[in-house]
Residue, then its C-alpha position, 0 to 999 in steps of 0.5 A: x058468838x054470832x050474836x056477839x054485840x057489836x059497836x053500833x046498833x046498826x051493825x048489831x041488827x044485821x045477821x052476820x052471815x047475810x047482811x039481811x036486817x034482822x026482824x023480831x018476832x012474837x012467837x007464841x009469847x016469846x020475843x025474838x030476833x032473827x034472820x028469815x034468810x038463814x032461819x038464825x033465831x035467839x031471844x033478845x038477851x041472849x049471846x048465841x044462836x038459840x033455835x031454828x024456826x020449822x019450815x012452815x013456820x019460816x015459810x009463813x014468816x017469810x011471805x009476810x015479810x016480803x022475803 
C-alpha cells in the first residue's frame, strides 16, 4: 500500500510519510527506491515496503545524500 502508484510521477516519488523525494539506489546490484528520512526501501517493480536499510548502511547513504 505505501507504494501504491499514483496519478503523477511526481506525487509518485515522494514518500508518503514525509513528503522528502525519494532516491534510488544500487545496493550491491539491486536497484531501489526509497526514503533516507524513513529508512522505507522496495525494488522498483514492487507494490509494497520491501526492506529497511542497517544503520551504518543509512548513516552512509545519508551523509552522501546531503541528509
Amino acid at each position: 500500500m505505501f507504494w501504491k502508484s499514483t496519478k503523477t510521477k511526481e506525487a509518485s516519488m515522494t514518500c508518503p510519510h514525509c513528503n522528502v523525494v525519494r532516491i534510488e539506489i544500487d545496493r550491491f546490484g539491486e536497484r531501489l527506491i526509497g526514503c533516507v528520512v524513513c529508512n522505507l526501501w522496495t525494488w522498483p517493480t514492487s507494490p509494497s515496503v520491501s526492506m529497511a536499510l542497517p544503520e551504518d548502511d543509512l548513516e552512509a547513504l545519508r551523509k552522501r545524500v546531503g541528509n
